[in-house]
C-alpha positions in Angstrom: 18.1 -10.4 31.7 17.1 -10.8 28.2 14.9 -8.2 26.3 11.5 -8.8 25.8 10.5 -8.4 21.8 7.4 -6.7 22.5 9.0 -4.0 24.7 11.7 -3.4 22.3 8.7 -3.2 19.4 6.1 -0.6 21.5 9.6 1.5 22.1 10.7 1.8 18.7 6.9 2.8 17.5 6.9 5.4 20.1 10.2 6.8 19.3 8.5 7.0 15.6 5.8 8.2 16.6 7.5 11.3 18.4 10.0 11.6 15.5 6.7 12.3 12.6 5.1 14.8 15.6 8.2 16.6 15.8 8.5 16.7 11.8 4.9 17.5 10.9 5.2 20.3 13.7 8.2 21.7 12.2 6.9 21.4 8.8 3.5 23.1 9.6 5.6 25.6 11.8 7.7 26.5 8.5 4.6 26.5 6.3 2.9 29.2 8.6 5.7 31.4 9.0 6.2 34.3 6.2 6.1 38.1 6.3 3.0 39.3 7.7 0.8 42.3 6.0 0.7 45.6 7.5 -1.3 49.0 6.4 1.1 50.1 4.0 1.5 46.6 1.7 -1.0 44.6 1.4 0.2 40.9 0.3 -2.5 38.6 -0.5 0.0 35.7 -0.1 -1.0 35.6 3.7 -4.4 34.0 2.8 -2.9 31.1 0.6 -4.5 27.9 1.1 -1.1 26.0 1.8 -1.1 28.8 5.0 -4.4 28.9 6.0 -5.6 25.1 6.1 -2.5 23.0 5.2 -0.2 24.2 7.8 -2.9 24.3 10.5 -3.8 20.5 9.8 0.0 19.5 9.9 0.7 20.9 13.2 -2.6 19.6 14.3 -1.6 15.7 13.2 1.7 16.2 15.2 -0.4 17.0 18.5 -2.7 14.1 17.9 0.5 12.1 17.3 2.3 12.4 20.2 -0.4 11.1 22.3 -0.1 8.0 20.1 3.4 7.8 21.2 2.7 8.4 24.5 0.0 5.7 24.8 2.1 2.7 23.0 4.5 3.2 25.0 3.0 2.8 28.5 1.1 -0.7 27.0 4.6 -1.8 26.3 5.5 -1.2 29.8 2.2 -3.1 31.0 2.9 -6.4 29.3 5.7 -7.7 30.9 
């Protein structure tokens, strides 16, 4: 039984799909993580702007984005 093209197409965007959510997660992930602050030093790197909004909205666009994946995938599945 030959492939249908559409099927083939919905499974390669969802494959994408969970590929950039796995790489903005690790990204944001990586961007987050540093040495924290305790009583004794005081770092003010911890409230940089690249760790307190950038890495928070990356890991947040990889949630939203596997969803996506999630969702093309099942309408490739329903139009056979």
């Amino acid at each position: 039984m030959k492939p249908n093209k559409n099927t083939a197409w919905h499974h390669r965007v969802s494959m994408c799909s969970y590929a950039a959510a796995a790489i903005l997660l690790l990204a944001g992930f990586l961007l987050m993580y540093g040495e924290g602050s305790d009583f004794s030093s005081f770092r003010p790197e911890i409230f940089s702007p690249v760790r307190i909004r950038l890495a928070p909205l990356l890991c947040l666009a990889g949630y939203l984005l596997v969803p996506f994946g999630i969702m093309s995938a099942s309408y490739g599945e329903g139009n056979k």
